[in-house]
LOFI-313128 format. One record per residue (C-alpha): residue in three letters; residue number from 1; x, y, z. Coordinates in nm, 2 decimals, always signed. Layout:
N
+------+-----+--------+--------+--------+
! type ! seq !      u !      v !      w !
+------+-----+--------+--------+--------+
!  ALA ! NUM !      X !      Y !      Z !
...
+------+-----+--------+--------+--------+
//
This chain:
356
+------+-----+--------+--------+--------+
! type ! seq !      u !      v !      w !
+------+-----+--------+--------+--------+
!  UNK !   1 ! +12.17 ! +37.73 ! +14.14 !
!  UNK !   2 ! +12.40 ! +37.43 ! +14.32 !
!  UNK !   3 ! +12.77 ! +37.44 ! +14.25 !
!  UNK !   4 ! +12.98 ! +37.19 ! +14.24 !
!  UNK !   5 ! +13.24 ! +37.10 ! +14.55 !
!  UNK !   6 ! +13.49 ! +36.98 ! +14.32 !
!  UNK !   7 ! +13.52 ! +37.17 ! +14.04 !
!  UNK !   8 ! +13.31 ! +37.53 ! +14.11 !
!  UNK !   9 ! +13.07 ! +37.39 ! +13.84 !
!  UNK !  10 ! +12.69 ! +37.56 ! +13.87 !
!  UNK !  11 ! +12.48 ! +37.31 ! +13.90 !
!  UNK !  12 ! +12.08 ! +37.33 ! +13.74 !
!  UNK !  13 ! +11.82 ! +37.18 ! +13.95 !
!  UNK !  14 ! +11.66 ! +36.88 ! +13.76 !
!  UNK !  15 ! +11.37 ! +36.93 ! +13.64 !
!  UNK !  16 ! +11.09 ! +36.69 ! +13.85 !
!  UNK !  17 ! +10.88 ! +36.66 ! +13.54 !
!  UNK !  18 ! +11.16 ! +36.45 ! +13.35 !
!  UNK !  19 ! +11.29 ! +36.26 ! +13.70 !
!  UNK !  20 ! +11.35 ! +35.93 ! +13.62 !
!  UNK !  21 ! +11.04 ! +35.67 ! +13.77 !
!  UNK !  22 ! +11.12 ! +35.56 ! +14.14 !
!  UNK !  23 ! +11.25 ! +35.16 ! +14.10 !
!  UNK !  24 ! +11.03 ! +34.96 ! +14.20 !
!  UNK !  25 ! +11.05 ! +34.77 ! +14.52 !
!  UNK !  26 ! +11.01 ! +34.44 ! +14.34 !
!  UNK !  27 ! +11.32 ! +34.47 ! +14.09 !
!  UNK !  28 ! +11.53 ! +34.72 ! +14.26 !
!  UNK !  29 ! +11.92 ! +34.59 ! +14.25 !
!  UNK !  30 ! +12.05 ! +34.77 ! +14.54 !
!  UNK !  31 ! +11.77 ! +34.84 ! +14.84 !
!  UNK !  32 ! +11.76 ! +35.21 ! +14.96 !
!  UNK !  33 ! +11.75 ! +35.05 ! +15.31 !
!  UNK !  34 ! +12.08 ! +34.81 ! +15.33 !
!  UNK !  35 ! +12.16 ! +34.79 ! +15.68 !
!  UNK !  36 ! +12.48 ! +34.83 ! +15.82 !
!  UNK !  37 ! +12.78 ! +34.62 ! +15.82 !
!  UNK !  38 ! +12.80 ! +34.54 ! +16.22 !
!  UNK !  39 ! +13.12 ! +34.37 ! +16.19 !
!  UNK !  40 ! +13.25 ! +34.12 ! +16.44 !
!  UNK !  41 ! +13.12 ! +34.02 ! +16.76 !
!  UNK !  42 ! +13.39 ! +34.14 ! +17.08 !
!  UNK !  43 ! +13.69 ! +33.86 ! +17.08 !
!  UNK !  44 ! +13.63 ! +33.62 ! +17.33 !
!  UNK !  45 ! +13.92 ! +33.46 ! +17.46 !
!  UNK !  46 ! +13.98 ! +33.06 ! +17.49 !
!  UNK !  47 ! +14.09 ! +32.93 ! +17.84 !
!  UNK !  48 ! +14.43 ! +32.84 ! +17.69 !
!  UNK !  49 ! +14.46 ! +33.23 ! +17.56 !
!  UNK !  50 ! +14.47 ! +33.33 ! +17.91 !
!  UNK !  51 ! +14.61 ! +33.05 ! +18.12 !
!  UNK !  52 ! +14.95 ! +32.95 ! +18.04 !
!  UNK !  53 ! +14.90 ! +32.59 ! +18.24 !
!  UNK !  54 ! +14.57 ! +32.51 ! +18.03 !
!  UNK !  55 ! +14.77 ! +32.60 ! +17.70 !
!  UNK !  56 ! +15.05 ! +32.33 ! +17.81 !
!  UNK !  57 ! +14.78 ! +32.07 ! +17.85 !
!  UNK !  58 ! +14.63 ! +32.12 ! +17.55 !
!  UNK !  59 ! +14.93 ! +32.07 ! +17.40 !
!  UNK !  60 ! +15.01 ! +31.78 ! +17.61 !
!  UNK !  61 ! +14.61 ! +31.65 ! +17.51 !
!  UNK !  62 ! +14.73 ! +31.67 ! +17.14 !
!  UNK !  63 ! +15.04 ! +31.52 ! +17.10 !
!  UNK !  64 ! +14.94 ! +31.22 ! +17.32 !
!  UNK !  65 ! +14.60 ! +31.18 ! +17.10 !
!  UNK !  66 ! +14.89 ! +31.19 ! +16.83 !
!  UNK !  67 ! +15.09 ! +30.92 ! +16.99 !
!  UNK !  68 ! +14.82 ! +30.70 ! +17.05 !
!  UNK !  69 ! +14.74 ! +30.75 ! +16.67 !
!  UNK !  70 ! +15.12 ! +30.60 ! +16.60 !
!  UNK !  71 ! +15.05 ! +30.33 ! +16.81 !
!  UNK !  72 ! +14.73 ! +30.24 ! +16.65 !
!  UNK !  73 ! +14.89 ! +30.22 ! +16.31 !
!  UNK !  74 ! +15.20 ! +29.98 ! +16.46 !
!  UNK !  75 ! +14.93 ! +29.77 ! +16.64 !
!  UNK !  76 ! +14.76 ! +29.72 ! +16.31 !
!  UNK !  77 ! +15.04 ! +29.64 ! +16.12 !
!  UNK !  78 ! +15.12 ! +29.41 ! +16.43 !
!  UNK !  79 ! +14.85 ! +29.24 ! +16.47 !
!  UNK !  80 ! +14.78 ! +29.13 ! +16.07 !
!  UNK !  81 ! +15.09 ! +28.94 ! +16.17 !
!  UNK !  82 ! +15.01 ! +28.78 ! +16.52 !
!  UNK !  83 ! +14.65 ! +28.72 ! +16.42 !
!  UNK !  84 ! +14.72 ! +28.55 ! +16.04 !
!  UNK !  85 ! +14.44 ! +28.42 ! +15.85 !
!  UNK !  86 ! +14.62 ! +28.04 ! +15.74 !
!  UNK !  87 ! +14.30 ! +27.89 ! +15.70 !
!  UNK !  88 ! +13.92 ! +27.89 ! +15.64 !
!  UNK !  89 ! +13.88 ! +27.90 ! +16.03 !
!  UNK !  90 ! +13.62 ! +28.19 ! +16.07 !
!  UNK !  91 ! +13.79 ! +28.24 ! +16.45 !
!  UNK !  92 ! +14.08 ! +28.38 ! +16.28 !
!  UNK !  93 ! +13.92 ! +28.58 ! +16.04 !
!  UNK !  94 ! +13.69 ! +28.70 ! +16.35 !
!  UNK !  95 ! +14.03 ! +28.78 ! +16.53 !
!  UNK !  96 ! +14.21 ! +28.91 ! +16.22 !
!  UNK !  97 ! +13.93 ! +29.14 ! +16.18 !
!  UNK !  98 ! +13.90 ! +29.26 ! +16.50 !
!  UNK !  99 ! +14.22 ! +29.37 ! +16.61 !
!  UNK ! 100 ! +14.30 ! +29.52 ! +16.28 !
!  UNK ! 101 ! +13.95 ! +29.75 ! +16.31 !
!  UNK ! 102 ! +14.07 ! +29.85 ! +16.66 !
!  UNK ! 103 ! +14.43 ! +29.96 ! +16.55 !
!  UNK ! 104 ! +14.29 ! +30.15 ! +16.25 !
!  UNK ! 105 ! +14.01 ! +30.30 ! +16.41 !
!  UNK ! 106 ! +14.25 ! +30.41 ! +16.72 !
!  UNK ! 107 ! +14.50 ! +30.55 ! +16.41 !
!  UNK ! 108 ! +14.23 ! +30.75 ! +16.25 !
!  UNK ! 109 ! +14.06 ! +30.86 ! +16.57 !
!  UNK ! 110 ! +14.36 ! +31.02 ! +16.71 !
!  UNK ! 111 ! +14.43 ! +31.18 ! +16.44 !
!  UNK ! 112 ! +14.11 ! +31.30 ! +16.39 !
!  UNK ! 113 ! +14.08 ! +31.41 ! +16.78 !
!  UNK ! 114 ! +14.38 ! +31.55 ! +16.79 !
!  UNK ! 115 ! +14.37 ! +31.82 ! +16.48 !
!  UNK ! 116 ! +14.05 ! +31.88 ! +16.57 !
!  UNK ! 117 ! +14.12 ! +31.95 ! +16.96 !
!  UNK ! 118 ! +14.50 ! +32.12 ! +16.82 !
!  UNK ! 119 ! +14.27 ! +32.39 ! +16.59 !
!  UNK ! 120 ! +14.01 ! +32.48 ! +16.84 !
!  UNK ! 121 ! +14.26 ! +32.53 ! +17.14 !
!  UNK ! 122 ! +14.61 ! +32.60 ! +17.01 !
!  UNK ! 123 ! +14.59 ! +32.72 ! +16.69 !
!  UNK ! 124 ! +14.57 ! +33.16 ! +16.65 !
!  UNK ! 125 ! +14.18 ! +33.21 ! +16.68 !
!  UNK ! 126 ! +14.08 ! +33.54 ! +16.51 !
!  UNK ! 127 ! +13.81 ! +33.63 ! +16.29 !
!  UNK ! 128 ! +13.82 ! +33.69 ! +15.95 !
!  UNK ! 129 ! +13.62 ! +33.80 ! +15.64 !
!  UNK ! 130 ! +13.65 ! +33.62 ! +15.34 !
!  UNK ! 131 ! +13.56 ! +33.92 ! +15.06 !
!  UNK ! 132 ! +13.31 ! +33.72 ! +14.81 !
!  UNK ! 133 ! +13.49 ! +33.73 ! +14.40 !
!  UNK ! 134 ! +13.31 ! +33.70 ! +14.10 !
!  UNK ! 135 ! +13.31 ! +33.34 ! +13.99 !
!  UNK ! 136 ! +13.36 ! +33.42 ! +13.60 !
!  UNK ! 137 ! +13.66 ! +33.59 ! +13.49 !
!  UNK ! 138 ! +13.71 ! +33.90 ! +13.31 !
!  UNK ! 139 ! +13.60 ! +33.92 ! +12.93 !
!  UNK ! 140 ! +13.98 ! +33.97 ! +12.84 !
!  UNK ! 141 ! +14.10 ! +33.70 ! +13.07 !
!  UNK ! 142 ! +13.85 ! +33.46 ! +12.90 !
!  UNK ! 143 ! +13.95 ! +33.59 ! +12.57 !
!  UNK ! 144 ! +14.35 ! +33.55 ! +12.69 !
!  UNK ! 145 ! +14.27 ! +33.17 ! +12.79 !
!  UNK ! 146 ! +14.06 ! +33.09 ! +12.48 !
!  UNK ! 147 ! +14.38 ! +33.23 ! +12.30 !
!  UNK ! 148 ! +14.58 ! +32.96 ! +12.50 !
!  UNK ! 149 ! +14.38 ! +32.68 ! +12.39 !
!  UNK ! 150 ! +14.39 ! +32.76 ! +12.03 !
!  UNK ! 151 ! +14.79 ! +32.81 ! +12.03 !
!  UNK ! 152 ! +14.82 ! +32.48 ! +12.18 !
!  UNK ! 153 ! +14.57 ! +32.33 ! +11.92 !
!  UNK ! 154 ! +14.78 ! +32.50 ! +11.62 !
!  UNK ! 155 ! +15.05 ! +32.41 ! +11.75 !
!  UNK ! 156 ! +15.06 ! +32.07 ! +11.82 !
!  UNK ! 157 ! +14.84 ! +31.95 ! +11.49 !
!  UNK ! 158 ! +14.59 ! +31.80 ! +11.71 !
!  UNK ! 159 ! +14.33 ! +31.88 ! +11.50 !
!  UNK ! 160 ! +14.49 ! +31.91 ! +11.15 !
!  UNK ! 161 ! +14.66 ! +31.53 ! +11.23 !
!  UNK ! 162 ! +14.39 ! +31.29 ! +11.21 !
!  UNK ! 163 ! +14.64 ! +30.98 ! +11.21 !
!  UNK ! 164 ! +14.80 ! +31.12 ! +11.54 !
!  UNK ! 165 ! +14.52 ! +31.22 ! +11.69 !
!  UNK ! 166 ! +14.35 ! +30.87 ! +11.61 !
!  UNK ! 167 ! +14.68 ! +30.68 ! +11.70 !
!  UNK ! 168 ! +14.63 ! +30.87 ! +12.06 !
!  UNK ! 169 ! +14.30 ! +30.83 ! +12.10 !
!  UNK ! 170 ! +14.31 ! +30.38 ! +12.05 !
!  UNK ! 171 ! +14.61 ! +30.39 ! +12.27 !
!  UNK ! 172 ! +14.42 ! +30.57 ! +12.55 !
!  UNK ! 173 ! +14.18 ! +30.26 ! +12.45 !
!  UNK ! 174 ! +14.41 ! +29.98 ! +12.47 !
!  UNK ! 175 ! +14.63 ! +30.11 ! +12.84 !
!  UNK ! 176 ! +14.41 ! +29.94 ! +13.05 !
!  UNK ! 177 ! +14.34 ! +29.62 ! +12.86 !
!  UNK ! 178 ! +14.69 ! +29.48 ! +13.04 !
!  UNK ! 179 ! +14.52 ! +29.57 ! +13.40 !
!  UNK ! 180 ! +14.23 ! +29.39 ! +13.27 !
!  UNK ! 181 ! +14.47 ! +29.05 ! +13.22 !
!  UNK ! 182 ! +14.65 ! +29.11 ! +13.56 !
!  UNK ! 183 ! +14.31 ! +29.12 ! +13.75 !
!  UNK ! 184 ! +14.16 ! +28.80 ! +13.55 !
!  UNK ! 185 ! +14.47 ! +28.63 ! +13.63 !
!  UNK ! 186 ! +14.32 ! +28.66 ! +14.00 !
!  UNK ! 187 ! +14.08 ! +28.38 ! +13.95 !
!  UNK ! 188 ! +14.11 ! +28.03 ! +13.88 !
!  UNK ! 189 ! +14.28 ! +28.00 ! +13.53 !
!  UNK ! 190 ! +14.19 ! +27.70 ! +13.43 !
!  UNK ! 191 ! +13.78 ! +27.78 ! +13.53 !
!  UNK ! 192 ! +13.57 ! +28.05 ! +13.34 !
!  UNK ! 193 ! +13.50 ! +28.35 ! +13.62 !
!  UNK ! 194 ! +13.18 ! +28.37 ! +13.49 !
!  UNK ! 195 ! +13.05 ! +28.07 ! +13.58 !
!  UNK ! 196 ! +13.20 ! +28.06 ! +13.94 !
!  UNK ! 197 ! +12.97 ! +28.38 ! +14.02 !
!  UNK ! 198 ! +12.70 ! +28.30 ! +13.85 !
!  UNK ! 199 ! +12.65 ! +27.95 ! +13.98 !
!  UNK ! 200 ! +12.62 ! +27.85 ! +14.39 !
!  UNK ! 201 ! +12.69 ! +27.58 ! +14.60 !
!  UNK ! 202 ! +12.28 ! +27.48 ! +14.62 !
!  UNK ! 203 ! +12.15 ! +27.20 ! +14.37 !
!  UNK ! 204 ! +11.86 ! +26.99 ! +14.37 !
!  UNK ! 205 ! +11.80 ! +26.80 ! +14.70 !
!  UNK ! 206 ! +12.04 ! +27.00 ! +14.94 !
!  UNK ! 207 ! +11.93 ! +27.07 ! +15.29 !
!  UNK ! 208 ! +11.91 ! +27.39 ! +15.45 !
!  UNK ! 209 ! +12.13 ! +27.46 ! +15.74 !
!  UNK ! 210 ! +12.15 ! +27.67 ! +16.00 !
!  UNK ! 211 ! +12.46 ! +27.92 ! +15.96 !
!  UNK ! 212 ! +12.71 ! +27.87 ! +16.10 !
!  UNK ! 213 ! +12.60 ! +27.52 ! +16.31 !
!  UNK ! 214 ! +12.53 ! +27.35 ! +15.95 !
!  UNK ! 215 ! +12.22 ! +27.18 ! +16.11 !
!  UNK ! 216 ! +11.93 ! +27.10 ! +15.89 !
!  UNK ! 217 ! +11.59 ! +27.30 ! +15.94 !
!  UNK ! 218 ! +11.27 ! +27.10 ! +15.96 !
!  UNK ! 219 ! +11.00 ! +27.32 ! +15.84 !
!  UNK ! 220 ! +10.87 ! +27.25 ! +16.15 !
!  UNK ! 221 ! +11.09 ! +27.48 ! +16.32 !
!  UNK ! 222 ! +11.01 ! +27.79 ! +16.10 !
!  UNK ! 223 ! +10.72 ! +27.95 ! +16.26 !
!  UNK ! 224 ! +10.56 ! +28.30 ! +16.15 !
!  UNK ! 225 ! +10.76 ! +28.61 ! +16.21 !
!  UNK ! 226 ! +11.10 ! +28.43 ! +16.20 !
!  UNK ! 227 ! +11.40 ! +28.46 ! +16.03 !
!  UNK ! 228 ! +11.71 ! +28.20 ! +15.97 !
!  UNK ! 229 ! +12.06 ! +28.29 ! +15.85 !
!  UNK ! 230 ! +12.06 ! +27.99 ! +15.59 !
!  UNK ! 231 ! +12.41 ! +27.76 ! +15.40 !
!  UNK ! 232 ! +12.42 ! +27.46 ! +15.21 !
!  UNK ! 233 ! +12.45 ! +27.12 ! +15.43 !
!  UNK ! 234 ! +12.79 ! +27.05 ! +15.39 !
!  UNK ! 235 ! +12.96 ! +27.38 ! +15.34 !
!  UNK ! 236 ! +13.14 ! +27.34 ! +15.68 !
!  UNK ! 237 ! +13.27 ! +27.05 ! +15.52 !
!  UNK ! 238 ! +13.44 ! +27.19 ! +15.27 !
!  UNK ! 239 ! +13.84 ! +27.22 ! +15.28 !
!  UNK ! 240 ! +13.90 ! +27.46 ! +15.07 !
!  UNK ! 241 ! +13.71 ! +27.77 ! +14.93 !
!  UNK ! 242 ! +13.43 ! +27.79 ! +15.25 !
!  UNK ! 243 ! +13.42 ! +28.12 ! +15.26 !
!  UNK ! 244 ! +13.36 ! +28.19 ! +14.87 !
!  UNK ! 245 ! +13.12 ! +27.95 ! +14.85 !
!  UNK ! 246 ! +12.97 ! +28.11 ! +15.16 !
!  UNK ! 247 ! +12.97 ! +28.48 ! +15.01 !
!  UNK ! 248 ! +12.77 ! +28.36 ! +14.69 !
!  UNK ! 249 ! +12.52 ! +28.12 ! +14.87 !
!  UNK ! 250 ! +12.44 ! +28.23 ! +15.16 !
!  UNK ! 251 ! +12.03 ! +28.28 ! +15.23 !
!  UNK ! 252 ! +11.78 ! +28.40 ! +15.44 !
!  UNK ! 253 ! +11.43 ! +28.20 ! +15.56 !
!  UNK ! 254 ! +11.14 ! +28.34 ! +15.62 !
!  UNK ! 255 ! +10.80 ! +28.24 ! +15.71 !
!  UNK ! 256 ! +10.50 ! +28.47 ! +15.65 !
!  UNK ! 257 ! +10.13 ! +28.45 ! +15.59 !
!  UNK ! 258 ! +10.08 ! +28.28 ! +15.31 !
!  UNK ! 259 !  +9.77 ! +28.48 ! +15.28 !
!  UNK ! 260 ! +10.02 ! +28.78 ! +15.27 !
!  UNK ! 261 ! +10.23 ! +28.60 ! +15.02 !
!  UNK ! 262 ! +10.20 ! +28.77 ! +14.63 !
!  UNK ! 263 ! +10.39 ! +28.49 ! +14.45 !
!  UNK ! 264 ! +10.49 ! +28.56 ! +14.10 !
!  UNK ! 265 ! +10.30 ! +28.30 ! +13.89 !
!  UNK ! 266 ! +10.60 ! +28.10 ! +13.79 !
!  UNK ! 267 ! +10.68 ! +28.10 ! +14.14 !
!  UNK ! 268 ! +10.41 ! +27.93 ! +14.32 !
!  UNK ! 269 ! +10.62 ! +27.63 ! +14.38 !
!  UNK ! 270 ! +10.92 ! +27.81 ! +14.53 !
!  UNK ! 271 ! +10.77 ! +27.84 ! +14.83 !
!  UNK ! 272 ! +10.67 ! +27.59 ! +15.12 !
!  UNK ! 273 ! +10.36 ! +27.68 ! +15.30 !
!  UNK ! 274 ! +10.43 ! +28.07 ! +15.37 !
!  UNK ! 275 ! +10.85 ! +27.99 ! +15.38 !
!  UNK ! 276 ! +11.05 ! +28.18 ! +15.17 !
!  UNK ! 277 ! +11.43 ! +28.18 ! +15.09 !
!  UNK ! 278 ! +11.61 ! +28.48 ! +14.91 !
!  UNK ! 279 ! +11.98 ! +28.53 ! +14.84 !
!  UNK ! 280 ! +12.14 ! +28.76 ! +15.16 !
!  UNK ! 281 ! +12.31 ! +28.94 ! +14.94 !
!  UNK ! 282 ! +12.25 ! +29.28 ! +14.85 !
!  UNK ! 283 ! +12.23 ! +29.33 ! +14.47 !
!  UNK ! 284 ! +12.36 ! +29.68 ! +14.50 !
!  UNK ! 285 ! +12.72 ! +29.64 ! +14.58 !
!  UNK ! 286 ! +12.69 ! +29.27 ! +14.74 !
!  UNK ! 287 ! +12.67 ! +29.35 ! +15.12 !
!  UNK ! 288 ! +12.49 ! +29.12 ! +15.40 !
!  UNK ! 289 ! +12.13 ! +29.18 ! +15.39 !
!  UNK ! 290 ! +12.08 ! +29.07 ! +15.77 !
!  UNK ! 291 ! +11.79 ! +29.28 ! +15.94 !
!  UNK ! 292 ! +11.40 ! +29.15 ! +15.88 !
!  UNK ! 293 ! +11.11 ! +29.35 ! +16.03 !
!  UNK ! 294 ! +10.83 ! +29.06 ! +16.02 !
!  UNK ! 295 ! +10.53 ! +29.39 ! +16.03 !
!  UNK ! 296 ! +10.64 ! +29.50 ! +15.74 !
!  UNK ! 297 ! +10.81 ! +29.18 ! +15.60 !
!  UNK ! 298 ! +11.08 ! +29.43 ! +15.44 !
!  UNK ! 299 ! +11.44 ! +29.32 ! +15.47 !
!  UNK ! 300 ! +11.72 ! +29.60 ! +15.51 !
!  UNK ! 301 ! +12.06 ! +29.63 ! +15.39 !
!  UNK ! 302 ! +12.26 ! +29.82 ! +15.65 !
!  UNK ! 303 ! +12.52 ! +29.93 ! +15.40 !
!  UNK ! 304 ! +12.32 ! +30.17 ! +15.21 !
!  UNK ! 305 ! +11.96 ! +30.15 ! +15.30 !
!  UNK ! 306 ! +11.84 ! +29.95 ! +15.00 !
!  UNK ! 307 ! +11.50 ! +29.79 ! +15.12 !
!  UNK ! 308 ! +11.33 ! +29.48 ! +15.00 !
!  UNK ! 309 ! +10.97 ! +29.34 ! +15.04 !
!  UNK ! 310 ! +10.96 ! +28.98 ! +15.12 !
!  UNK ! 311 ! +10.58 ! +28.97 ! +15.08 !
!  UNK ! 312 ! +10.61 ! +29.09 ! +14.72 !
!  UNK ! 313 ! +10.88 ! +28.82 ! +14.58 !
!  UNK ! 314 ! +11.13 ! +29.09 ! +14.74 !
!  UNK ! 315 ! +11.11 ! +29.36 ! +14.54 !
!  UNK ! 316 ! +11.33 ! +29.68 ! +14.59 !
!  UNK ! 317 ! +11.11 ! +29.94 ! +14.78 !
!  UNK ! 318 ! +11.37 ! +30.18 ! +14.84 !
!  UNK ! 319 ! +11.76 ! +30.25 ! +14.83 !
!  UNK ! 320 ! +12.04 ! +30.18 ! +14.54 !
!  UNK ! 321 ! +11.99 ! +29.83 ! +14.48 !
!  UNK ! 322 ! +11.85 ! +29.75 ! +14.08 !
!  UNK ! 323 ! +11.65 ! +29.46 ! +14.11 !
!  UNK ! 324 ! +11.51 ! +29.22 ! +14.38 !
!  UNK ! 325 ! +11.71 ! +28.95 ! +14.61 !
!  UNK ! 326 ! +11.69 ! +28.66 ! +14.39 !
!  UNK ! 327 ! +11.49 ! +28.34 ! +14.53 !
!  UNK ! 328 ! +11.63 ! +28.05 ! +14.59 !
!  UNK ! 329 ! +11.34 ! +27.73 ! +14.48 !
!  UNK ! 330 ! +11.28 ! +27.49 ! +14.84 !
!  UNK ! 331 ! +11.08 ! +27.24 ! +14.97 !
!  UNK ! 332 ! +11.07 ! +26.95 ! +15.16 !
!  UNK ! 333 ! +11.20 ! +26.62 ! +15.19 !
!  UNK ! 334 ! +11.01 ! +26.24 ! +15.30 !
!  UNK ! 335 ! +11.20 ! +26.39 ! +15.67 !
!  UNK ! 336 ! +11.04 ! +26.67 ! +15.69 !
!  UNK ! 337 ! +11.34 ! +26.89 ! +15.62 !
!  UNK ! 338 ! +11.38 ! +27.18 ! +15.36 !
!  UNK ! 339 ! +11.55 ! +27.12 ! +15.07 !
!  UNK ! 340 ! +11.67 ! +27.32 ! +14.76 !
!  UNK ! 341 ! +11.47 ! +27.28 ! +14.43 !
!  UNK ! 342 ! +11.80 ! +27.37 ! +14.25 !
!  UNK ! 343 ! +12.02 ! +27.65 ! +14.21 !
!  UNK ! 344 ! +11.95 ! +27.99 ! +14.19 !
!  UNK ! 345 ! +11.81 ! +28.11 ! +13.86 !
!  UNK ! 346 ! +11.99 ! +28.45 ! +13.82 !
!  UNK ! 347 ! +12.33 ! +28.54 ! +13.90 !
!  UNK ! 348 ! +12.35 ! +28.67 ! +14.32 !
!  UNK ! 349 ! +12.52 ! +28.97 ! +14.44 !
!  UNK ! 350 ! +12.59 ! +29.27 ! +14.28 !
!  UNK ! 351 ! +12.41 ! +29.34 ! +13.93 !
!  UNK ! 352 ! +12.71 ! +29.42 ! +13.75 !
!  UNK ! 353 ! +12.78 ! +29.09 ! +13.75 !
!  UNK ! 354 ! +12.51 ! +29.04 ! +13.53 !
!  UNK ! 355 ! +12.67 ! +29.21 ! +13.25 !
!  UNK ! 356 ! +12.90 ! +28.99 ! +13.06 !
+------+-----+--------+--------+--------+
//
């Protein structure tokens, strides 16, 4: 007989014929072998824990990674007024655009640098142990906010008053219609916003230029493996709007194969003897789509990744974008030079601007 520490209880042996089954290995809960909490590695002191001098130029590292940041900003905000953007010069958006990036990007790198350096050589550096919670609450603290929920429905009549809970509801509706009418206001009021994105700059008969020279492109020129950056003749022209007109019709040439060309039936004629032209911008969310690799004939987007196969009337082959680049008709003129068959025949850039 056993007895009990605790209370002086005797204690009978169990009985081995009735022990309960050994669990088994496979469905245990708890394993009979859990190792042993080792705890935390010794403490191993930074440089600036022991050296007073290395701790002062941390510090010193920090808040001048800090100043630098405060001069970034200033330098941005100075420089979006020494380097204005008055006309449709692309030097001054180039400049505008360049000493802007380098004032943000010092702002937000010495911030960045700095916490970053301030935590891992300033800050207190001890270990901890963050104790793992159950995600769910308790059964009565569910119950408790359940409870909550159906005070505040009873109440406040939100379900019992249809008309006020309707009247809510189309008023949540109707809030942003206004911010809809601000942001149409944005474009030309007198000209449907539709039609200005769905319609380009090309037309029947107009050359293809080299961006941004505005030279015409003999077909000539366009040998196999190449690429062109392509505008309208006469967009440098232009006085006002260059750069809209640029963002919507701006094209890429190609020449491949034309034994490797697989050209949609309808769209044997859009094509001049293995040259290709497809809108450069990226139907996912309208970025440049600037890099070609002539093995593969694919054409990237370096925004997101969103692939396209020239050889196969550019077709998405991988990444975000919803449907291919769309092609832009050509030929050639009595000169020898390429020329648009007309305007697109879908809406370019982004797909959403499909849906009106």
């Amino acid at each position: 007989m056993a007895q009990d520490e605790h209370s002086g209880t005797d204690l009978a042996a169990a009985d081995s014929s009735h022990a309960a089954p050994a669990a088994s290995p496979g469905t245990a809960v708890i394993a009979a072998d859990e190792f042993e909490n080792p705890g935390f590695p010794p403490h191993r002191p930074r440089v600036t824990d022991e050296d007073p001098k290395r701790e002062k130029r941390a510090q010193r590292t920090v808040y001048t990674l800090f100043y630098l940041s405060i001069l970034g900003s200033v330098w941005a905000v100075a420089a979006y007024m020494l380097f204005p953007i008055e006309s449709n010069d692309i030097g001054q958006v180039r400049l505008n655009n360049l000493f802007i990036g380098l004032g943000a990007a010092l702002a937000l790198l010495g911030i960045g640098f700095g916490a970053v350096h301030w935590a891992k050589s300033i800050m207190v550096d001890v270990e901890l142990a963050d104790e793992r919670h159950p995600i769910g609450g308790s059964p009565e603290t569910q119950a408790a906010a359940a409870k909550v929920f159906a005070d505040a429905d009873r109440e406040s009549g939100f379900s019992r008053r249809a008309v006020i809970r309707n009247s809510l509801i189309g008023a949540l509706i109707a809030f942003p219609l206004p911010a809809v009418v601000l942001f149409r206001g944005l474009a030309p009021q007198d000209q449907n916003p539709i039609e200005l994105l769905s319609h380009t700059m090309w037309k029947k008969g107009t050359r293809l230029a080299l961006d941004p020279s505005g030279v015409p492109i003999k077909a000539s020129d366009v040998t196999i493996g190449s690429a062109f950056h392509v505008i309208p003749e006469g967009l440098q022209d232009l006085e006002h709007g260059k750069l809209e007109e640029k963002a919507k019709a701006a094209v890429l040439l190609m020449r491949l194969n034309p034994a490797e060309l697989n050209e949609l039936p309808d769209r044997k004629s859009w094509s001049y003897d293995g040259i290709v032209a497809y809108s450069k911008i990226c139907t996912h969310v309208g970025c440049p789509v600037a890099l070609y690799e002539q093995h593969t004939h694919h054409l990237l987007c370096p925004c997101h990744q969103s692939q396209f196969d020239v050889s196969n009337h550019c077709e998405v082959v991988f990444g975000p974008a919803a449907r291919p680049l769309p092609q832009l008709p050509i030929a050639v003129d009595d000169e020898g030079y390429l020329i648009a068959q007309s305007d697109f025949t879908e809406p370019v850039g982004p797909s959403f601007w499909e849906r009106h």
